[in-house]
C-alpha positions in Angstrom: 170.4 -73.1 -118.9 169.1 -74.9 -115.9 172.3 -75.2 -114.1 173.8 -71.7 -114.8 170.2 -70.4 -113.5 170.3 -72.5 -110.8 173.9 -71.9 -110.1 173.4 -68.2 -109.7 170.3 -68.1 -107.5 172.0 -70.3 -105.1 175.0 -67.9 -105.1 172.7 -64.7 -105.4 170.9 -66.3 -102.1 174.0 -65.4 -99.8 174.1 -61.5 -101.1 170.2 -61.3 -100.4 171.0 -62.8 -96.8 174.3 -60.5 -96.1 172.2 -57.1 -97.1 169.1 -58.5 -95.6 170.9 -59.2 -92.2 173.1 -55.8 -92.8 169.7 -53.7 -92.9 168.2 -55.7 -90.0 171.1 -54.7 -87.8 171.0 -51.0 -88.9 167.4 -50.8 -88.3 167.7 -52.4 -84.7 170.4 -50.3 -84.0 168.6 -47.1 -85.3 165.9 -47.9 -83.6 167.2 -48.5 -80.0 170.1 -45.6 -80.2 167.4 -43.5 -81.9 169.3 -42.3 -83.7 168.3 -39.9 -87.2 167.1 -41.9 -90.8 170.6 -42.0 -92.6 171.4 -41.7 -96.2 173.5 -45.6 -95.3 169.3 -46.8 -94.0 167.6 -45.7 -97.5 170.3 -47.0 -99.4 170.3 -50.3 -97.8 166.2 -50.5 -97.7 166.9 -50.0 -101.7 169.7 -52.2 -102.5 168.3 -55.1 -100.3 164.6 -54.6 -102.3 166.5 -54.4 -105.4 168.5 -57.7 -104.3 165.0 -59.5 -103.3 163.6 -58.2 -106.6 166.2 -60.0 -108.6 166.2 -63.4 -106.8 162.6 -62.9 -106.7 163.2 -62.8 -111.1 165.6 -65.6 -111.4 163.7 -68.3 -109.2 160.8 -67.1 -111.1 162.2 -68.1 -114.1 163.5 -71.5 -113.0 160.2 -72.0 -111.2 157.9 -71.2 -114.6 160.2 -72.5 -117.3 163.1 -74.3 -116.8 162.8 -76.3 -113.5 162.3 -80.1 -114.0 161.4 -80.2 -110.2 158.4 -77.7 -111.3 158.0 -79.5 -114.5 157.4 -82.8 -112.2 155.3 -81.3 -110.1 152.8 -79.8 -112.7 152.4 -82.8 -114.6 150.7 -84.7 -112.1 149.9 -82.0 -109.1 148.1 -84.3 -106.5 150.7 -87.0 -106.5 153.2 -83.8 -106.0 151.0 -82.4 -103.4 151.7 -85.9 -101.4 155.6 -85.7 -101.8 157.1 -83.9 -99.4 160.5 -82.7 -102.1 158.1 -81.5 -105.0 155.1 -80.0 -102.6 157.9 -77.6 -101.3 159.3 -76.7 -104.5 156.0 -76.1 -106.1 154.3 -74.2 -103.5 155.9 -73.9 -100.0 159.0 -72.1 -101.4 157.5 -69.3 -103.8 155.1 -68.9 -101.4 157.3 -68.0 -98.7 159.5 -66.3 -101.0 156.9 -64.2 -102.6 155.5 -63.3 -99.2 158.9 -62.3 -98.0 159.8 -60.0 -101.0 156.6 -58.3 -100.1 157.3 -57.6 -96.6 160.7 -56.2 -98.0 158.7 -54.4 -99.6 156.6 -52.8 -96.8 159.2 -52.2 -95.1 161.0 -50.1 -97.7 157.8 -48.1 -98.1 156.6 -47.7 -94.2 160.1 -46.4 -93.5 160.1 -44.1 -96.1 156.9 -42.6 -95.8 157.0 -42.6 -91.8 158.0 -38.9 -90.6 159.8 -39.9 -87.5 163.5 -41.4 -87.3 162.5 -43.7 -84.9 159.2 -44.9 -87.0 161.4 -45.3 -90.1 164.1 -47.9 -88.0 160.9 -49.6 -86.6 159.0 -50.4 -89.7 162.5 -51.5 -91.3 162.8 -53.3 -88.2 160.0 -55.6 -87.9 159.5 -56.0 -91.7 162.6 -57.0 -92.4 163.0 -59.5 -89.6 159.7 -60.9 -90.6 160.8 -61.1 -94.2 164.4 -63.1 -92.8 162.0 -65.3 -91.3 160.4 -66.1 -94.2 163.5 -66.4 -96.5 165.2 -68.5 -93.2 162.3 -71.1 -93.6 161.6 -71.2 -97.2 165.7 -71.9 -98.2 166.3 -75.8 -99.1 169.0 -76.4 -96.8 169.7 -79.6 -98.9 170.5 -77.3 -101.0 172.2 -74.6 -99.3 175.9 -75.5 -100.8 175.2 -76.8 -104.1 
């Protein structure tokens, strides 16, 4: 169960990138050309929360249950806090990643409930950038190809 969990938020990773970096560029773009809020922005703001939202679930699930990184870590929490591997799986890395699933999600909500076109591409703007930030810093590289 580990693997195929772990397996699939690796893969699910590059998905959240690709939408995250497609809604980053529309916002920019939207917000420079000033051009009008299109039907293409909302959808994207919902797919990529809905994206974040479901990595978010899977790593959750590694992270509480399955995960003998986590599982190491837990059992003996200062010693993990001094090793550099386990601190980052046990805290750094939800940390960041919770913290970027909630600027997703500000930014989904300040661009919708802004009235002007150009408000709506900023707010996307900004919180998603910060949010790519976040993700950018909190991926294991190691990692990053199995």
């Amino acid at each position: 169960m580990y693997t195929g969990l772990l397996h699939t938020h690796n893969l699910f990773r590059w998905l959240v990138l690709i939408v995250l970096l497609l809604a980053i560029i529309s916002a920019f773009t939207g917000w420079f050309s000033k051009r009008e809020w299109s039907k293409r922005d909302n959808m994207l703001g919902l797919v990529l929360t809905i994206f974040v939202d479901i990595q978010f679930l899977v790593g959750l699930i590694l992270y509480a249950f399955v995960s003998p990184l986590t599982k190491a870590a837990f059992a003996d929490f200062g010693a993990a806090m001094k090793n550099a591997d386990l601190r980052f799986y046990a805290v750094e890395h939800i940390l960041m990643m919770l913290v970027a699933l909630v600027f997703v999600h500000i930014g989904k909500s300040k661009s919708k409930k802004a009235a002007i076109p150009v408000k709506k591409h900023c707010s996307a703007a900004i919180w998603y950038s910060l949010a790519l930030i976040l993700v950018l810093a909190g991926i294991p590289w190691d990692r990053a190809f199995f």
